[in-house]
Kinemage of the C-alpha trace (Angstrom):
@kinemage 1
@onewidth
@group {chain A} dominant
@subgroup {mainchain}
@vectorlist {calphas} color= white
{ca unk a 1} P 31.809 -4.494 6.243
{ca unk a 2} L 30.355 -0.817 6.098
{ca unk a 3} L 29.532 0.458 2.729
{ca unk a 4} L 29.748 4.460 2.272
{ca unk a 5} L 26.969 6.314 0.583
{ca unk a 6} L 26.756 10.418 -0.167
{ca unk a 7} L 28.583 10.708 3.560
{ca unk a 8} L 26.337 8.219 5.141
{ca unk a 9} L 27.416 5.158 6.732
{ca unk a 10} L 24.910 2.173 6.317
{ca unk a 11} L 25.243 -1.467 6.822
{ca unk a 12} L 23.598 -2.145 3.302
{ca unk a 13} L 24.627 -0.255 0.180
{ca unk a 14} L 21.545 1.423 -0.909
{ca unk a 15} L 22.324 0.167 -4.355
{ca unk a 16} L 22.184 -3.069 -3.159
{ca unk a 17} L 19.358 -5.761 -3.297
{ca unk a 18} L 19.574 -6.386 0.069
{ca unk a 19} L 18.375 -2.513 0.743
{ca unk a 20} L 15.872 -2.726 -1.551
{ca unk a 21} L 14.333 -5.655 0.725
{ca unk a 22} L 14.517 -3.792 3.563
{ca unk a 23} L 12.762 -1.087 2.360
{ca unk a 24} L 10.366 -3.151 0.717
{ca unk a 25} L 9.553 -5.161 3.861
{ca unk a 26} L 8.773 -1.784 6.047
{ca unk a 27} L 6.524 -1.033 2.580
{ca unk a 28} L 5.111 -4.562 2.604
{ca unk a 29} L 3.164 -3.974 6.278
{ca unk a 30} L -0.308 -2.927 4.556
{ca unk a 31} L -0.776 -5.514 1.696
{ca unk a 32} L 0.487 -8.304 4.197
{ca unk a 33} L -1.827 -7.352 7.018
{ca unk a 34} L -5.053 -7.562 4.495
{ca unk a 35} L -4.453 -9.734 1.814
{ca unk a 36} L -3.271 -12.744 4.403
{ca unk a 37} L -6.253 -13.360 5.733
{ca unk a 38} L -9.156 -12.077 3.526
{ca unk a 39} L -10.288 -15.664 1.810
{ca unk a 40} L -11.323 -16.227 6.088
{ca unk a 41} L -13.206 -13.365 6.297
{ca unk a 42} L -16.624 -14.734 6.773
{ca unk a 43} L -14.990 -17.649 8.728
{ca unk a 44} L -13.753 -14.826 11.486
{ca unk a 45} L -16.927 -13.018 11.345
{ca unk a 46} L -19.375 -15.874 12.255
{ca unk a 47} L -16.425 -17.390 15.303
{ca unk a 48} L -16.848 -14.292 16.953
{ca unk a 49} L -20.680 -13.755 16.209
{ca unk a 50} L -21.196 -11.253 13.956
{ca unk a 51} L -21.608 -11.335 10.190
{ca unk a 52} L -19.283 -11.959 7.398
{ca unk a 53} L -19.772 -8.425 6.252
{ca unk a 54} L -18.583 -6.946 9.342
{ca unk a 55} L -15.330 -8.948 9.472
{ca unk a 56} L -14.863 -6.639 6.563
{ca unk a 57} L -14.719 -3.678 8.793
{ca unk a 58} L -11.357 -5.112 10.094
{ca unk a 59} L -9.799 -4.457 6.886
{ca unk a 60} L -11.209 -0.948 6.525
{ca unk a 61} L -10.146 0.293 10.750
{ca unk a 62} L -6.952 -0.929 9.599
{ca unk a 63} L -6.022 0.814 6.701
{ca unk a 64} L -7.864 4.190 8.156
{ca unk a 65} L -5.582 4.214 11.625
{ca unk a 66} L -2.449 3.476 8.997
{ca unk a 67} L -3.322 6.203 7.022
{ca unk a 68} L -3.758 8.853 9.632
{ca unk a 69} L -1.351 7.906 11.840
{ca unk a 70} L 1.496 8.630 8.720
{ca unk a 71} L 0.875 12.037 9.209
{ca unk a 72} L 1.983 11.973 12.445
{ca unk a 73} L 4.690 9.247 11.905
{ca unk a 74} L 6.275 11.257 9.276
{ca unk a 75} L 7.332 14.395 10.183
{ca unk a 76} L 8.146 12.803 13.443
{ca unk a 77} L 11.196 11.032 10.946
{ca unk a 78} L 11.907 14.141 9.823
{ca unk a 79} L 12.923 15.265 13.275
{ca unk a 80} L 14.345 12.335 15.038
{ca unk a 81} L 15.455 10.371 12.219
{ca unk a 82} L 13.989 7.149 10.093
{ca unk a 83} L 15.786 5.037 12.359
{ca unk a 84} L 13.969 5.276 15.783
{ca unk a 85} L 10.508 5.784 14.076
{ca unk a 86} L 10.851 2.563 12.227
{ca unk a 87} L 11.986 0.402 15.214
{ca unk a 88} L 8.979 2.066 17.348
{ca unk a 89} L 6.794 1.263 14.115
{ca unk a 90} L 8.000 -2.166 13.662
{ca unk a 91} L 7.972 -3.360 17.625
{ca unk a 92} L 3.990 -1.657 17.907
{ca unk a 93} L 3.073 -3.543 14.679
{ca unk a 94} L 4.567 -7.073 16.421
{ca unk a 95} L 2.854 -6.541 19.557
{ca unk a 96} L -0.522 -5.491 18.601
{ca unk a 97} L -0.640 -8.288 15.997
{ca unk a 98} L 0.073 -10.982 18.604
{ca unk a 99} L -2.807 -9.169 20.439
{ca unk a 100} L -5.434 -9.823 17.294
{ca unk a 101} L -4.637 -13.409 17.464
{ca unk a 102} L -5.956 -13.014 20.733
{ca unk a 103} L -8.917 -11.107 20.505
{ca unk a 104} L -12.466 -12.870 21.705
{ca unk a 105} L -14.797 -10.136 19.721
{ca unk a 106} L -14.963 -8.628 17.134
{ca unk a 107} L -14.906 -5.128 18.727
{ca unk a 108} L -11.492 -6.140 20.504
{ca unk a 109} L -9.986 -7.503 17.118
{ca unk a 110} L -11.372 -3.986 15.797
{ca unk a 111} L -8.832 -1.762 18.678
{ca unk a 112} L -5.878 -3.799 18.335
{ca unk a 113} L -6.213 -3.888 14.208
{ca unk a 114} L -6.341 0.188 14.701
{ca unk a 115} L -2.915 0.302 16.718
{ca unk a 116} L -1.295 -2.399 14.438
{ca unk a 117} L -2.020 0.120 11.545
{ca unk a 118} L -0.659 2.824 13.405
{ca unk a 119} L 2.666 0.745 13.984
{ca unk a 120} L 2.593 -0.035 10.255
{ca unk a 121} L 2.038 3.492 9.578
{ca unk a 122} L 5.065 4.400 11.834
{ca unk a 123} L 7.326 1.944 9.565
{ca unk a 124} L 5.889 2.172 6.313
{ca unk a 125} L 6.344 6.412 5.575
{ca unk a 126} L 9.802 5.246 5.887
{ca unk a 127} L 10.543 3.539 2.827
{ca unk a 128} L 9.589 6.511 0.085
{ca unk a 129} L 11.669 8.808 2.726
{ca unk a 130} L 14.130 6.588 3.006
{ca unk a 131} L 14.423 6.721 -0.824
{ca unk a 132} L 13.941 10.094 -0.936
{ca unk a 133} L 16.758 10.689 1.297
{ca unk a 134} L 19.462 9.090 -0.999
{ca unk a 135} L 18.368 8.989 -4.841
{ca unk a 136} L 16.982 11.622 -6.963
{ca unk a 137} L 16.182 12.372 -10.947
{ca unk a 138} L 15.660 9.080 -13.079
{ca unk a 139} L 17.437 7.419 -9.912
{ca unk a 140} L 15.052 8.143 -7.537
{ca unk a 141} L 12.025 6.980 -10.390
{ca unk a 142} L 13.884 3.430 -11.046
{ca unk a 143} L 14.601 2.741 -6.918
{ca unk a 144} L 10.952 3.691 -6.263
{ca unk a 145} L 9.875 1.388 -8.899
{ca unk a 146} L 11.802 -1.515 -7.790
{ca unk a 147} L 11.175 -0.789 -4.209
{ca unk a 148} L 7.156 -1.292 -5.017
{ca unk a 149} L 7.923 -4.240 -7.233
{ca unk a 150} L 9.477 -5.898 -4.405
{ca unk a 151} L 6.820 -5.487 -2.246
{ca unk a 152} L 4.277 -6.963 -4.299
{ca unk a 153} L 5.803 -10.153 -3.403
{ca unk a 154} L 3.584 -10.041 -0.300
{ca unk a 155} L 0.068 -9.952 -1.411
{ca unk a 156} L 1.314 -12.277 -3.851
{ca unk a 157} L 2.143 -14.683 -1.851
{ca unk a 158} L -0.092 -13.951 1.479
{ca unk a 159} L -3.174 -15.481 -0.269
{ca unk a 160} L -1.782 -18.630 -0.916
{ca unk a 161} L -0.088 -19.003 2.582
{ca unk a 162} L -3.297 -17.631 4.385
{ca unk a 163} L -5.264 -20.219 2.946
{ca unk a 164} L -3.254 -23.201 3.328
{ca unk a 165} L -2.275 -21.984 7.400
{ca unk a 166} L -5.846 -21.372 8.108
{ca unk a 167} L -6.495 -24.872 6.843
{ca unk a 168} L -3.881 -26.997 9.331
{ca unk a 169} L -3.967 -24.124 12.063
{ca unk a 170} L -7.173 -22.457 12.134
{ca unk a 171} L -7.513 -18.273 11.682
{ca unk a 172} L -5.545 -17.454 14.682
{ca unk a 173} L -2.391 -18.452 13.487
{ca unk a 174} L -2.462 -15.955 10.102
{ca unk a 175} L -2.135 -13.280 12.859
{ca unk a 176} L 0.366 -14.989 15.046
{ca unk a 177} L 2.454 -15.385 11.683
{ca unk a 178} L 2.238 -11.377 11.529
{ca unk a 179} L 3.788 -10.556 14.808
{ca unk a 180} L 6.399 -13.277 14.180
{ca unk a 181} L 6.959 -11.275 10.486
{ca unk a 182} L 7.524 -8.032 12.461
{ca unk a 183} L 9.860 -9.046 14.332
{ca unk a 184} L 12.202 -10.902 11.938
{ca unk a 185} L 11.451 -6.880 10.367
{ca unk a 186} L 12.287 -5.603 13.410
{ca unk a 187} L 15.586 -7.455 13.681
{ca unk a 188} L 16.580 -6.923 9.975
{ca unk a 189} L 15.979 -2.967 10.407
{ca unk a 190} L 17.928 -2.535 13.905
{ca unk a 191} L 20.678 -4.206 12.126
{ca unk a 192} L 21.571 -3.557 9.075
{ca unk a 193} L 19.672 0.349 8.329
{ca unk a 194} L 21.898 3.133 9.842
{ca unk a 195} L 20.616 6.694 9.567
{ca unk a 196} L 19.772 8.174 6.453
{ca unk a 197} L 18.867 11.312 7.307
{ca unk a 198} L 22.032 13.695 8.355
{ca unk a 199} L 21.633 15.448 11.534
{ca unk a 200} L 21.899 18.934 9.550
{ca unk a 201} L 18.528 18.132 7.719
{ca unk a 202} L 16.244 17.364 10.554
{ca unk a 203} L 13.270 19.097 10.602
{ca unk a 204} L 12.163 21.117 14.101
{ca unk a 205} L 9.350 19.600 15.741
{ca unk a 206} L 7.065 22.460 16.919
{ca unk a 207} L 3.297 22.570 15.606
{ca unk a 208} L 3.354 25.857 13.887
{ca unk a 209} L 6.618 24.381 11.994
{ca unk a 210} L 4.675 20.849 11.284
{ca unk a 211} L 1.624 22.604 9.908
{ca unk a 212} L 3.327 24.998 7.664
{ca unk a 213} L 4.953 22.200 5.976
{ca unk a 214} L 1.515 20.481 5.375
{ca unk a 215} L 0.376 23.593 3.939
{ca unk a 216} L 3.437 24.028 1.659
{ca unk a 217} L 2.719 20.700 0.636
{ca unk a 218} L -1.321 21.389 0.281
{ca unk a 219} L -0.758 25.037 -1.647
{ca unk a 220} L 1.595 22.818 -4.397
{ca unk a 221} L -0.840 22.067 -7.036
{ca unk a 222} L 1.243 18.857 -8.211
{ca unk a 223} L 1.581 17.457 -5.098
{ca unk a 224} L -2.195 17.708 -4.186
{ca unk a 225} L -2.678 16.038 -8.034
{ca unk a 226} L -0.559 12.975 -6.922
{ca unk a 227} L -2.302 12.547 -3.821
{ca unk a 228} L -5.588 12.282 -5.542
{ca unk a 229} L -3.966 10.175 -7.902
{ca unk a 230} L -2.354 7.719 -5.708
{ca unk a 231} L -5.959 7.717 -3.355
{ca unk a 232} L -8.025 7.139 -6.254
{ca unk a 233} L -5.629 4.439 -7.533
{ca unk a 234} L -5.591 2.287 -4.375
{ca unk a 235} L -9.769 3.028 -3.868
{ca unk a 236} L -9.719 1.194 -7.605
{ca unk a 237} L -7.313 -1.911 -5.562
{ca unk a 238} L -8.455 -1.971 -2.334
{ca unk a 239} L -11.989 -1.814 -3.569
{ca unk a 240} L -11.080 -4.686 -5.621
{ca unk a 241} L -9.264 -6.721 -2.065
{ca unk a 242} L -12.159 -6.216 0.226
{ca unk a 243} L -14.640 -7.612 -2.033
{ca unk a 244} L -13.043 -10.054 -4.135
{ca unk a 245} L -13.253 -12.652 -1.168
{ca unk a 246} L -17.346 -12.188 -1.626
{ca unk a 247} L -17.477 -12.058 -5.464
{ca unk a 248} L -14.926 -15.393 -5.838
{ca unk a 249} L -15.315 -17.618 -2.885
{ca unk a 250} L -19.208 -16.503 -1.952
{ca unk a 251} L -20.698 -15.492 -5.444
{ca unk a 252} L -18.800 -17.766 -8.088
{ca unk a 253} L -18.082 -20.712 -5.548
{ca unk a 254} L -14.129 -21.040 -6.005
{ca unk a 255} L -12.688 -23.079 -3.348
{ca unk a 256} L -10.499 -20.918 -0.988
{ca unk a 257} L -7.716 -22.385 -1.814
{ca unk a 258} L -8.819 -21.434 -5.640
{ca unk a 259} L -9.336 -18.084 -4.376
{ca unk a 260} L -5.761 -17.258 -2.806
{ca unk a 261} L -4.316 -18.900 -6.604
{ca unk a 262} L -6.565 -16.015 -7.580
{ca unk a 263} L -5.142 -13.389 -5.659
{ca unk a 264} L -1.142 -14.876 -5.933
{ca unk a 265} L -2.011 -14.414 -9.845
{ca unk a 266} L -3.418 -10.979 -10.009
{ca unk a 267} L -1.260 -9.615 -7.282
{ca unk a 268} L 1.511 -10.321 -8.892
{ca unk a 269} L 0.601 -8.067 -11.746
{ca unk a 270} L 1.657 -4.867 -9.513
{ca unk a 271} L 5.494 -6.142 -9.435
{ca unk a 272} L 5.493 -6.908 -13.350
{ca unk a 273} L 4.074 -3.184 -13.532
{ca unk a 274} L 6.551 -1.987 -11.021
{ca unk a 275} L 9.539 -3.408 -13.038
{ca unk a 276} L 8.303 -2.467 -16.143
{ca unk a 277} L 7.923 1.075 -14.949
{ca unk a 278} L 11.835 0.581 -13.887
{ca unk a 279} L 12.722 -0.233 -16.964
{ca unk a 280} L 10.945 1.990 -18.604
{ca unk a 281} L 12.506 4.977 -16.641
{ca unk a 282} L 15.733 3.419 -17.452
{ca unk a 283} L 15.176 3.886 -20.903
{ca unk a 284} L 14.138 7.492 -20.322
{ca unk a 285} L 10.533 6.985 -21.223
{ca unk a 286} L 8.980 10.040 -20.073
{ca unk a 287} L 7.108 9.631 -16.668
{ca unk a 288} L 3.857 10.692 -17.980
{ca unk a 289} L 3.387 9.199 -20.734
{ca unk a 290} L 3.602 5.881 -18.170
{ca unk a 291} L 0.981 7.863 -16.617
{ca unk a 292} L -1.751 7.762 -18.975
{ca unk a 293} L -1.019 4.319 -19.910
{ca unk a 294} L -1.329 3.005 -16.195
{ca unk a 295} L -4.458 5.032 -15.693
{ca unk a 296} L -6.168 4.296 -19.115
{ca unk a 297} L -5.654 0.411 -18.541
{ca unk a 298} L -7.024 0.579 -15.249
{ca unk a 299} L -10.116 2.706 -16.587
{ca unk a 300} L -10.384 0.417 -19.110
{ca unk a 301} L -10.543 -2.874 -17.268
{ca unk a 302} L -12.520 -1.459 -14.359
{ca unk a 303} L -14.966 -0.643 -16.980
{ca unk a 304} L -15.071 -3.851 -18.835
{ca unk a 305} L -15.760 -5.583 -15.367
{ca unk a 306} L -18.338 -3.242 -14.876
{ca unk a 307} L -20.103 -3.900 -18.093
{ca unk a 308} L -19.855 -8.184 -17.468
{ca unk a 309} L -21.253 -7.993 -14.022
{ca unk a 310} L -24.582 -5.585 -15.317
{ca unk a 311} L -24.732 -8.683 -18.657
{ca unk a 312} L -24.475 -11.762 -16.152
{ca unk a 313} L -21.423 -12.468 -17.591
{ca unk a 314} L -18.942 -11.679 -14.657
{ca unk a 315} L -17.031 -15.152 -14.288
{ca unk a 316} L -13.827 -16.368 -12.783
{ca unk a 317} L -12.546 -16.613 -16.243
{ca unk a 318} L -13.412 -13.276 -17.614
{ca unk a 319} L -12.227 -11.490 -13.713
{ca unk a 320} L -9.492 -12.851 -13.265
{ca unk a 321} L -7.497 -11.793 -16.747
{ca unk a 322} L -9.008 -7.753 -16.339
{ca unk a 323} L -8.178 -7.953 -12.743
{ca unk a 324} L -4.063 -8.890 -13.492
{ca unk a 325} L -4.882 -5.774 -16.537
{ca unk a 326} L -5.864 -3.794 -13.350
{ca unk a 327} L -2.936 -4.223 -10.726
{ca unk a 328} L -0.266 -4.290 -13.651
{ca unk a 329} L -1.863 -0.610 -14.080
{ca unk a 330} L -1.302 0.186 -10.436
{ca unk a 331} L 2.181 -0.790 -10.902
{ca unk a 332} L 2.884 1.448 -13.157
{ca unk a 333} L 1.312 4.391 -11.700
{ca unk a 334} L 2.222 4.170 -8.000
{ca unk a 335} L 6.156 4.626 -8.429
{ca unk a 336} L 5.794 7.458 -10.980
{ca unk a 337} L 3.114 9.173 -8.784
{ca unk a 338} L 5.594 8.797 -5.558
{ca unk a 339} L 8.118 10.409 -7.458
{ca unk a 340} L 6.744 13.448 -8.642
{ca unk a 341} L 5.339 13.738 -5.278
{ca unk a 342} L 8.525 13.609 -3.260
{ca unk a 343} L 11.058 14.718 -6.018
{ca unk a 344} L 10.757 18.734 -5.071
{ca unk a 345} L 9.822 18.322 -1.916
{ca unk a 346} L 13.370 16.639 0.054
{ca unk a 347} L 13.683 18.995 3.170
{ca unk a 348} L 10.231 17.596 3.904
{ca unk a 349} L 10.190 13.900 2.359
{ca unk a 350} L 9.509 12.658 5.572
{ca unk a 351} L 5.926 14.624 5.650
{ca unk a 352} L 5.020 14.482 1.963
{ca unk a 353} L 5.248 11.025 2.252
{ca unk a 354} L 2.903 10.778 4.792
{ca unk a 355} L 0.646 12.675 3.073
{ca unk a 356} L 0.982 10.901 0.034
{ca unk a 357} L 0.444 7.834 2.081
{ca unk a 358} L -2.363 8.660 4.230
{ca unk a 359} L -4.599 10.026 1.462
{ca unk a 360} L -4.096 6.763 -0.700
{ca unk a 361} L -4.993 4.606 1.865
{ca unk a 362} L -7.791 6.717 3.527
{ca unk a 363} L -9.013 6.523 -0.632
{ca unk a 364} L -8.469 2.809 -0.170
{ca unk a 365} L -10.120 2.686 3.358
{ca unk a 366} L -13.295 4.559 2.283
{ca unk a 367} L -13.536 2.658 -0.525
{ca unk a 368} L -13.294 -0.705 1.253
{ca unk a 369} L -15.591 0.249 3.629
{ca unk a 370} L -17.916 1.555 1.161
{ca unk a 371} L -17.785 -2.691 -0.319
{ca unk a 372} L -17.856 -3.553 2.934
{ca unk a 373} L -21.627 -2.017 4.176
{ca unk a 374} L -23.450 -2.946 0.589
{ca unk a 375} L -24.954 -6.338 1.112
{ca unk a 376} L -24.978 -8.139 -2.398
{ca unk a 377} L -25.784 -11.103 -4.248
{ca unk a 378} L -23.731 -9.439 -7.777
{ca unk a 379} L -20.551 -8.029 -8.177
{ca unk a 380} L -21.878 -5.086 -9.654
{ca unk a 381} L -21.452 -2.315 -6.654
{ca unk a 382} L -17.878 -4.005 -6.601
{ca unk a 383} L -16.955 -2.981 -9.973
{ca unk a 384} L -18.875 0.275 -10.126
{ca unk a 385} L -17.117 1.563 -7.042
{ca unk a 386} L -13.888 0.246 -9.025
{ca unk a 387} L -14.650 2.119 -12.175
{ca unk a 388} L -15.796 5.281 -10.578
{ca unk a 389} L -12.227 5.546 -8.883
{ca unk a 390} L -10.247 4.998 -12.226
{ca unk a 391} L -12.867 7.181 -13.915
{ca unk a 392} L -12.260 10.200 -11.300
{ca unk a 393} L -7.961 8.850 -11.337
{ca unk a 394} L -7.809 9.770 -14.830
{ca unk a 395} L -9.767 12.979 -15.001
{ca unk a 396} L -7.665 14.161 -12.552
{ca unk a 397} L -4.161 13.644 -14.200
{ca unk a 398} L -5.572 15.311 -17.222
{ca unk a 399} L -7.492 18.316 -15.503
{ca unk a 400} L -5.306 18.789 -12.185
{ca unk a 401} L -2.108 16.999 -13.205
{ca unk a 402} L 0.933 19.161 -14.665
{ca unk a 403} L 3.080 17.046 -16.866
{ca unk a 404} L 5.964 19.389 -16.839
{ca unk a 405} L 9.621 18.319 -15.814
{ca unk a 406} L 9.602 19.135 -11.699
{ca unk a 407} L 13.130 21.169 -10.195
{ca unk a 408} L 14.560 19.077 -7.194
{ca unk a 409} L 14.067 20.765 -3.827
């Protein structure tokens, strides 16, 4: 049965949990596509003969074509619609991933990881848009909240599953599990999301119109501040993804197995940050005061890392406790961030969330990369790189941020 939402016909009720899901699942693409198979790194570096460091690079083509290819992906939405970009986003990420499983060097696993980011690009703008499209105010704070703690369930849990597959089944089958995942996402979106963008708010397509949205969006001094914001916030946690794999399996000696525990535990601190940030906006906790909490605690525990690794005393048991400090942090920035982003900027949500998007994970891309090329036998240019990025995160919300109550567009 069809529910009926501000004029718009869906077959989930956005208020419902199933929607949240959905959304959650297009949002879940990134995380699911790194964190599944990172404890086999090395292990995919030396079967097709290059070095464990340069598996790394896998990561880091990935999250750069799923960055860039957002700003094409979203404005495209704005035109045509969220529902045709997300099947085309969904189908290219289920193909190409099937093609990684088949890849016999590292230089072909390197193309098809750059067009399965652009297919997760194509369906993961969506989901902020998508939210965007229907909820607004303290709404529009709590659904973006709960839509990121939902999709925390997937580097939660894609440790802990990549580790026990590649056991039984060897590294090919973590990728073969991520086409399969598409297209049960693929399925799911065809149907039960109907449009959610009316035809009388699509955006024209031409260049001159595309570009003079991006500069509306560039020219708004709050909007750049969240961008830096949410980049500098993902270079602290994607810093933190590409190496941990070196600094816990390769470093400290925890059994791989060990290692995805690891990452199911801290990992799961972004949805207890995500929720709390829900609840918090429910109780009308003012947005940036969740701010500076989320960016102080990630300062804080980036820095504390930083200070163990340079005394020798960086161990599993002092990590692992700062790192949960660290993504529960994230949580609670990321929603708020998206928010103030999108919330005067709905003729366009469809671009300023590929913005949004493509300079938090080119932040997360260049710092992964950055991990990635700096042969070590510490964890300290791990944690510097992570404290530098909540260092820079929380100057900017304090010189570039405007905490002042935003009018809806």
């Amino acid at each position: 049965m069809f529910d009926r939402y501000q004029g718009i016909v869906l077959k989930l009720s956005p208020q419902s949990l199933g929607f949240t899901f959905l959304l959650a699942a297009l949002a879940a693409f990134p995380p699911l596509s790194t964190d599944l198979y990172l404890s086999v790194l090395s292990v995919i570096g030396q079967s097709l003969g290059t070095s464990p460091e340069a598996a790394g690079y896998t990561v880091s083509v990935f999250l750069g074509s799923f960055a860039l290819s957002q700003l094409v992906f979203g404005p495209l939405s704005d035109r045509y619609g969220r529902r045709p970009i997300g099947l085309l986003g969904c189908a290219l990420y289920s193909v190409t991933a099937f093609g990684c499983a088949r890849s016999s060097s590292l230089s072909e696993l390197l193309v098809w990881r750059c067009l399965s980011g652009m297919g997760a690009g194509a369906a993961s703008v969506l989901a902020f848009a998508i939210v965007r499209d229907l909820f607004s105010g303290v709404a529009g704070r709590v659904r973006f909240a709960y839509v990121s703690a939902t999709q925390a369930l997937a580097p939660m849990f894609a440790p802990v599953l990549g580790s026990l597959l590649y056991r039984f089944t060897g590294w090919r089958s973590l990728f073969i599990l991520l086409g399969a995942a598409g297209v049960l996402v693929t399925a799911a979106f065809g149907l039960c999301f109907e449009e959610s963008l009316p035809q009388e708010r699509r955006a024209t397509l031409a260049l001159r119109d595309m570009l003079s949205n991006y500069r509306h969006i560039l020219v708004n001094r709050q909007a750049v501040a969240c961008c830096l914001l949410n980049a500098l916030s993902m270079g602290s946690l994607l810093a933190y993804i590409t190496g941990s794999s070196f600094v816990f399996v390769d470093l400290l000696g925890a059994p791989r197995t060990e290692y995805g525990g690891i990452l199911l535990l801290t990992a799961s601190g972004a949805m207890i940050g995500s929720w709390m940030s829900g609840r918090l906006n429910r109780a009308f906790v003012a947005p940036n005061n969740i701010l500076i909490a989320g960016l102080t605690l990630v300062f804080t525990a980036a820095g504390t890392m930083l200070l163990l690794s340079l005394w020798g005393r960086f161990t599993t048991m002092t990590a692992v406790p700062l790192s949960l400090a660290m993504t529960i942090s994230i949580g609670l920035v990321t929603p708020n961030v998206a928010n103030s982003m999108l919330a005067p900027l709905a003729k366009m949500a469809g671009a300023a969330s590929a913005l949004f998007g493509c300079v938090g994970m080119l932040g997360g891309a260049f710092s992964s990369a950055v991990i990635a090329s700096i042969p070590s036998k510490s964890a300290v240019p791990l944690t510097v790189v992570m404290t530098m990025c909540s260092a820079l995160a929380l100057t900017t919300f304090f010189v570039l941020y405007r905490p002042r109550r935003l009018e809806e567009a």
